[in-house]
DORO-407509 format. One record per atom (N, C-alpha, C): residue in one letter; y, z, x. Coordinates in pm, whole numbers, plus 50000, padded with zeros to 5 digits. Layout:
<sites>
aYZX ...
</sites>
This chain:
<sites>
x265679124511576 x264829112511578 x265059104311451 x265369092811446 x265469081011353 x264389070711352 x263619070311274 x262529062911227 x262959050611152 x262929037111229 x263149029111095 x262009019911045 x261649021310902 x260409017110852 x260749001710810 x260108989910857 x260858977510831 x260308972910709 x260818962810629 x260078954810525 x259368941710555 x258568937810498 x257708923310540 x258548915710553 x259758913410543 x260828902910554 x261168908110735 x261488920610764 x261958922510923 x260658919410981 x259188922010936 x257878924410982 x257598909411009 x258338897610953 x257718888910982 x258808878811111 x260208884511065 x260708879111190 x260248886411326 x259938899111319 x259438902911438 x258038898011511 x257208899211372 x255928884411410 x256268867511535 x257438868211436 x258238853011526 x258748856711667 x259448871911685 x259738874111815 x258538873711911 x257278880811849 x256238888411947 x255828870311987 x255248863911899 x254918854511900 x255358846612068 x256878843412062 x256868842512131 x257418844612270 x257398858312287 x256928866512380 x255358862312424 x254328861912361 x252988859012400 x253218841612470 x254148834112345 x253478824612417 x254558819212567 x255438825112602 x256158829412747 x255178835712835 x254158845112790 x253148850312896 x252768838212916 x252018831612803 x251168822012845 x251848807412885 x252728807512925 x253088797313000 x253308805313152 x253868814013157 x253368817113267 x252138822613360 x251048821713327 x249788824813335 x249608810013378 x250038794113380 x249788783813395 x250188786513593 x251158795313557 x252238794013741 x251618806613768 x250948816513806 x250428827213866 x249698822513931 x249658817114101 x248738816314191 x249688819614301 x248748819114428 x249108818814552 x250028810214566 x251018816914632 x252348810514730 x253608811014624 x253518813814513 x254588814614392 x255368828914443 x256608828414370 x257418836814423 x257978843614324 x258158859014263 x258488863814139 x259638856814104 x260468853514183 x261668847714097 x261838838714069 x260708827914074 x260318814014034 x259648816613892 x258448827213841 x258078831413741 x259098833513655 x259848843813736 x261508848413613 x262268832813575 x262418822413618 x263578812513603 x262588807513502 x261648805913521 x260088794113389 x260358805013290 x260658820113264 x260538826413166 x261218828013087 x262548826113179 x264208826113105 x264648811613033 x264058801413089 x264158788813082 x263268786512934 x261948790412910 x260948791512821 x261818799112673 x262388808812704 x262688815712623 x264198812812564 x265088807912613 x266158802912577 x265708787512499 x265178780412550 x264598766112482 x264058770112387 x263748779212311 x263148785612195 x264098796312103 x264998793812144 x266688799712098 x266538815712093 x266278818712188 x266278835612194 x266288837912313 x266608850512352 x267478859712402 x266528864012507 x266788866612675 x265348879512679 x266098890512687 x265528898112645 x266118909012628 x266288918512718 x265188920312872 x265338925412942 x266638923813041 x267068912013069 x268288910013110 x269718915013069 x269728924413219 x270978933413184 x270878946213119 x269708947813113 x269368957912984 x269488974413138 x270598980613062 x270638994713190 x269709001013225 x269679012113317 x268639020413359 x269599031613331 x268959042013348 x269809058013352 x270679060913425 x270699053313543 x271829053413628 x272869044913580 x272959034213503 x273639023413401 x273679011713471 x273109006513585 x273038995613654 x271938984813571 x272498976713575 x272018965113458 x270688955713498 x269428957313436 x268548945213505 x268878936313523 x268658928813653 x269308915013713 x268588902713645 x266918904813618 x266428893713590 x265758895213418 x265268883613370 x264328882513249 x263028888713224 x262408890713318 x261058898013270 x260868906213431 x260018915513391 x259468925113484 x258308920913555 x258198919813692 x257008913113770 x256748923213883 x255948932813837 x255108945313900 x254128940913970 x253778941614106 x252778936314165 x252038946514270 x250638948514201 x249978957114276 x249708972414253 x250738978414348 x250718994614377 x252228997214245 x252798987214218 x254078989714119 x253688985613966 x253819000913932 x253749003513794 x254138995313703 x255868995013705 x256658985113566 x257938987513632 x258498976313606 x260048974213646 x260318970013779 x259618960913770 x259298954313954 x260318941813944 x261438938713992 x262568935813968 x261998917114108 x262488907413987 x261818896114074 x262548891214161 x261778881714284 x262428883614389 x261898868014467 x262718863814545 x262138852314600 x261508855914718 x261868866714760 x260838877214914 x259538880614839 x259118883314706 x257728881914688 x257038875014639 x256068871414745 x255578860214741 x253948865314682 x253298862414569 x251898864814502 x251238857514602 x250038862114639 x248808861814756 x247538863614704 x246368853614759 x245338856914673 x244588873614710 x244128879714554 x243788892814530 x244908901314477 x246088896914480 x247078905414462 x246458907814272 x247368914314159 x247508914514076 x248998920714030 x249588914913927 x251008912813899 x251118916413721 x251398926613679 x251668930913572 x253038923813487 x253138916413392 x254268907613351 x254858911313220 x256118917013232 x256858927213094 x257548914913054 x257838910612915 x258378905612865 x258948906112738 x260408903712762 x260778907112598 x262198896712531 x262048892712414 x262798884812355 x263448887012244 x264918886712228 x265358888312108 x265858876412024 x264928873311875 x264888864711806 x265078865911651 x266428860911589 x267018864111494 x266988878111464 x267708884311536 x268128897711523 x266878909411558 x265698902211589 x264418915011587 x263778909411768 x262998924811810 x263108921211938 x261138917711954 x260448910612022 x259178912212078 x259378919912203 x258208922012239 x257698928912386 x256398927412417 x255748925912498 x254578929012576 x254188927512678 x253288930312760 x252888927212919 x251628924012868 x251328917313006 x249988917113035 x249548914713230 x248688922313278 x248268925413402 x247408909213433 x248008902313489 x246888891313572 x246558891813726 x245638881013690 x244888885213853 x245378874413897 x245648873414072 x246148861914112 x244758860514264 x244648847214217 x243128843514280 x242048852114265 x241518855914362 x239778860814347 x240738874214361 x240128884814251 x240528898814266 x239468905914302 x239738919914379 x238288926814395 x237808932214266 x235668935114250 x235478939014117 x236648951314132 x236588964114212 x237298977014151 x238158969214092 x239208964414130 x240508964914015 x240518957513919 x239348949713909 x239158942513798 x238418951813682 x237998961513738 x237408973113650 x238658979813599 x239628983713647 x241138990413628 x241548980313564 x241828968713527 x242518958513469 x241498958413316 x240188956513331 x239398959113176 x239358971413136 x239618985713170 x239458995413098 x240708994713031 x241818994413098 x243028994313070 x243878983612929 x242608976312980 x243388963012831 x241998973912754 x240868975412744 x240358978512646 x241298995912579 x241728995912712 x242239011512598 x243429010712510 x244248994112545 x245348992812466 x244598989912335 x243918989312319 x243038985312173 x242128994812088 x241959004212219 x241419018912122 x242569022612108 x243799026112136 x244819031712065 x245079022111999 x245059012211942 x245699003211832 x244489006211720 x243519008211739 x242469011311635 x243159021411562 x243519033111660 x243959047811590 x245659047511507 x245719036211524 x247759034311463 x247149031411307 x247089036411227 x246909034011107 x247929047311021 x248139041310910 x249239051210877 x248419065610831 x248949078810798 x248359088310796 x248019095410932 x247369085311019 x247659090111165 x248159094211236 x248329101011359 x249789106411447 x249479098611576 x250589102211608 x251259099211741 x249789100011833 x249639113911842 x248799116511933 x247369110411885 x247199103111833 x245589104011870 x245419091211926 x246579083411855 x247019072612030 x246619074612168 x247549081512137 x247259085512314 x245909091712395 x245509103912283 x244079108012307 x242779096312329 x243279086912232 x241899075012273 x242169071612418 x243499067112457 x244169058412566 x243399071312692 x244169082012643 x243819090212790 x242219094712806 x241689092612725 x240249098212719 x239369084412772 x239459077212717 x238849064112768 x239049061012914 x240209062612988 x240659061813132 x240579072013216 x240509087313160 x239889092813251 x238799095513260 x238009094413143 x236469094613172 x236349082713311 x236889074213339 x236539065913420 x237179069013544 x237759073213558 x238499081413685 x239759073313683 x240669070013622 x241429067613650 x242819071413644 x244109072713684 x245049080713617 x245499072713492 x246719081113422 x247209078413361 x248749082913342 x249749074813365 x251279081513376 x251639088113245 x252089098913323 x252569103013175 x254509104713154 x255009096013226 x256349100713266 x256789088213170 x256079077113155 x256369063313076 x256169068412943 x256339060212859 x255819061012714 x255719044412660 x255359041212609 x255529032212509 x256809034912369 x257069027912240 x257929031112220 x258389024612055 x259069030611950 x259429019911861 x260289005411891 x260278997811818 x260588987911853 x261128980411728 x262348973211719 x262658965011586 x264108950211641 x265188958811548 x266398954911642 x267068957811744 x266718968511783 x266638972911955 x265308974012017 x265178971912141 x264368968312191 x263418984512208 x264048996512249 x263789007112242 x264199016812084 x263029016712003 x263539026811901 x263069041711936 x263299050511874 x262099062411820 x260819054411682 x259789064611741 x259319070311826 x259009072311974 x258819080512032 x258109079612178 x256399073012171 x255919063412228 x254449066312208 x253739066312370 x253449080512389 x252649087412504 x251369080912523 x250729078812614 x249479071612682 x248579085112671 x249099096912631 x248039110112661 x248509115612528 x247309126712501 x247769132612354 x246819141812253 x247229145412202 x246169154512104 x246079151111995 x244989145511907 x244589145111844 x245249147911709 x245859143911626 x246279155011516 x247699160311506 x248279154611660 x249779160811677 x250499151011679 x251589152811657 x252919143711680 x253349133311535 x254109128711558 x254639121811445 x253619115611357 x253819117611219 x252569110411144 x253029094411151 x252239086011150 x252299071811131 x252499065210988 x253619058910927 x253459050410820 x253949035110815 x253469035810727 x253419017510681 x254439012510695 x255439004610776 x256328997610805 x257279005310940 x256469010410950 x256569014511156 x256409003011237 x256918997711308 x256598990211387 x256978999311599 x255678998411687 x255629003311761 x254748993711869 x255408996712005 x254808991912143 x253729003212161 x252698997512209 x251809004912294 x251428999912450 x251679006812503 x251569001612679 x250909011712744 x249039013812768 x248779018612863 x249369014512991 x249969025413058 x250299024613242 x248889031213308 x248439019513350 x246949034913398 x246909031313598 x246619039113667 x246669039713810 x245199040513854 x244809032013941 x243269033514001 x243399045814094 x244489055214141 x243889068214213 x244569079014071 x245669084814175 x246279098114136 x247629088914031 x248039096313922 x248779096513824 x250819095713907 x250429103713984 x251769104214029 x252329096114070 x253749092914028 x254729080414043 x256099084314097 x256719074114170 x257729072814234 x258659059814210 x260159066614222 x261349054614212 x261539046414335 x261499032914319 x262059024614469 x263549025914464 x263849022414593 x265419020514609 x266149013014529 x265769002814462 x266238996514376 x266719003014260 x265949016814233 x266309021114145 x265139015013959 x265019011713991 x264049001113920 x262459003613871 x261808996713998 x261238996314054 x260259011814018 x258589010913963 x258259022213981 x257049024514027 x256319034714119 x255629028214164 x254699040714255 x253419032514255 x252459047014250 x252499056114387 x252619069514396 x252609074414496 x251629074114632 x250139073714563 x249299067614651 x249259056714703 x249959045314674 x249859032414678 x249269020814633 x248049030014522 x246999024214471 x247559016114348 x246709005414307 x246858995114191 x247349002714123 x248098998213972 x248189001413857 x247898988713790 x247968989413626 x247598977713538 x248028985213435 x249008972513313 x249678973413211 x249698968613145 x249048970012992 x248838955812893 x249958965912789 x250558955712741 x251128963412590 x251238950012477 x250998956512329 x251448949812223 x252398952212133 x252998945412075 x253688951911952 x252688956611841 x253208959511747 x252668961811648 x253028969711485 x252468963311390 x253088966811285 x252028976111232 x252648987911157 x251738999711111 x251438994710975 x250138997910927 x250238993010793 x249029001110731 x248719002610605 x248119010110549 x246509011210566 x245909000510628 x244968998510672 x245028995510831 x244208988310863 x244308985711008 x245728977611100 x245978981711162 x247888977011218 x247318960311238 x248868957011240 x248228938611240 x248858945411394 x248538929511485 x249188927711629 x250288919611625 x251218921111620 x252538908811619 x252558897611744 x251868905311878 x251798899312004 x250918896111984 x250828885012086 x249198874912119 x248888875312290 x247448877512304 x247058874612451 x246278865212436 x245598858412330 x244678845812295 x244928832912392 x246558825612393 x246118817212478 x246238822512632 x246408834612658 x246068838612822 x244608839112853 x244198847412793 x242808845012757 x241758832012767 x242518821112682 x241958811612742 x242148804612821 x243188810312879 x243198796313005 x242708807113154 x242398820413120 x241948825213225 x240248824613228 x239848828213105 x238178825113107 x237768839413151 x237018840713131 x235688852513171 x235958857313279 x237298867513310 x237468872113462 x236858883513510 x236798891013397 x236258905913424 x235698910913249 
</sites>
């Protein structure tokens, strides 16, 4: 395992990546309604993000099998976890909800984050699965402080979501993050307290609860891609970047203007 601890000079171009990564969500959060088609979202994202002289990074980026993502951001909709590969056959419908991965590489350092929106009137349940889930990306960001480990990340994340009945994947992780888009560490959605890598000051790391409104268990689509819950039930995915720091982690990502242009949903 290779840890790389960045300096406020990488910490702040990566600020500039996350940045805008957030503000690509939030232009697309303007186009999330009925009758839109994921691969109309992907062209506004690729389009957004190149006009801002960077890279997305998800494009092309392999899978384990080495087949290359076709599009710019990940558009998960519904019963699909992450890596929902966009498509002009899916078409967003009101109630659906659509989980949106995005990532950009900008002067050499990468952003990332998702965020789960609702498209038209959602039912309360999954609007309950969509707020536990962003609130637990934030009890584990409470616990990222240096001196900390790995695990108690995850222990907030998994404790908070199953007290509520909900699953939680444990086959995903979250992840370091700098000039590659994937570093070490691993960061697990589940965890013990006290275990795993200690946390220090110029860590920079993704956190992405994957949480499922039934059973935990997940499955590959044909695509290869594509992942996606065995029951068929919702999932919801918020992640941030983030920089470790001796006191409380800053957020490099922003959900502020999604936030406001969605208003008081749940």
């Amino acid at each position: 395992m290779e840890i790389f601890l960045k300096t406020e000079d990488e910490i702040e171009l990566m600020r500039k990546a996350n940045r805008l990564v957030g503000d690509t969500l939030a232009e697309l959060a303007k186009h999330i309604k009925p009758g839109v088609t994921t691969l109309q979202l992907d062209k506004i994202a690729e389009e957004f993000i190149h006009d801002h002289g960077a890279v997305p990074t998800f494009k092309n980026f392999p899978n384990p099998f080495g087949e290359p993502f076709p599009a710019s951001i990940c558009t998960s909709v519904n019963a699909i976890v992450v890596h929902g590969i966009p498509s002009e056959k899916t078409i967003l419908k009101d109630g659906d909800i659509i989980s949106v991965d995005c990532g950009a590489l900008l002067d050499g350092f990468n952003g990332d984050s998702c965020y789960t929106f609702c498209v038209g009137e959602v039912s309360a349940l999954v609007k309950g699965l969509l707020k536990t889930t962003k609130e637990a990306l934030y009890m584990g960001i409470e616990r990222a402080v240096a001196g900390k480990h790995i695990g108690d990340i995850g222990y907030a994340i998994q404790e908070h979501c199953e007290r509520r009945g909900y699953g939680v994947v444990r086959e995903l992780t979250g992840h370091g993050i700098g000039r590659k888009m994937h570093e070490d560490p691993a960061i697990p959605n589940y965890g013990v307290c006290g275990r795993g890598v200690m946390l220090k000051a110029g860590m920079c790391i993704a956190i992405e609860p994957m949480i499922t409104m039934g059973d935990r268990k997940i499955g590959l689509l044909p695509d290869k891609w594509g992942i996606i819950t065995r029951d068929l039930k919702p999932a919801a995915h918020f992640e941030h970047t983030i920089a470790i720091g001796n006191g409380k982690a800053e957020i490099l990502s922003s959900f502020e203007e999604i936030e406001r242009l969605e208003g008081e949903i749940y």
